[in-house]
N, C-alpha and C positions, 0 to 999 in steps of 0.2 A: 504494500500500500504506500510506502513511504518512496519507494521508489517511482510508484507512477503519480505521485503527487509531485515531486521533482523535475521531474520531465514534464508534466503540464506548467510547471510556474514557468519552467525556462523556455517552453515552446508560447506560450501566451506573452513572455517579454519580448521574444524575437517580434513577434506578431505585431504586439504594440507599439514595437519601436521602430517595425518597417512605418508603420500608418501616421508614426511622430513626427519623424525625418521628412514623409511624406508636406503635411500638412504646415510645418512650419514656418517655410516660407510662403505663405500664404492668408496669413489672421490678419484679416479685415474686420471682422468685427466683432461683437463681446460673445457670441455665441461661438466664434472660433476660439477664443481666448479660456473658455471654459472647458471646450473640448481637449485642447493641450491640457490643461491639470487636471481634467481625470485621467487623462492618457499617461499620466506623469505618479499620478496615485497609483493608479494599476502598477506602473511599473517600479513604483516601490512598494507595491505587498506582494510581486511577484520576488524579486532581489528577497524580502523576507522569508517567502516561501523556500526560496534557494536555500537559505542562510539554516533554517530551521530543518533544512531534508539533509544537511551536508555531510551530518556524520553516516551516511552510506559507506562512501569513500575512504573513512577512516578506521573502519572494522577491524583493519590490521594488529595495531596496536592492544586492540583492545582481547581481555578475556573473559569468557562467562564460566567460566570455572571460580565456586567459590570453594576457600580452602578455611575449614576450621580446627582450629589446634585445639586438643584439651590439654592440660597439666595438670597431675595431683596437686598444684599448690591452690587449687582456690575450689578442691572440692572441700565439702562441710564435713569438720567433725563430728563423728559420735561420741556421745557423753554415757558412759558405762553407769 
């Protein structure tokens, strides 16, 4: 899941950013000017969505082995 949430944020920034580029030379008037910053929103909660999917990539490092050690020092005495 985490991975095709990834790939959608980064294929919806490519998308919005073609349409950005597009459109920028072009704002005549306050309805184009509105249309850049949501175009510009979008593309900052997609960079989020990147940002928050990243640890895919970094699996490497990581382990899901968890290691528990016992000691006789911190079991409980019995009282005779």
């Amino acid at each position: 899941m985490k991975l095709f949430s990834f790939v959608l944020s980064v294929a919806v920034f490519f998308i919005s950013l073609y349409f950005f580029v597009i459109k920028v030379p072009y704002i005549i008037t306050f309805n184009d000017v509105i249309y850049i910053l949501l175009l510009a929103i979008l593309m900052t909660i997609c960079i989020t969505g990147v940002v928050i999917n990243w640890e895919i990539f970094d699996r490497k490092g990581k382990s899901s082995i968890v290691l528990f050690v016992s000691n006789g020092f911190s079991k409980k005495k019995k009282s005779k």
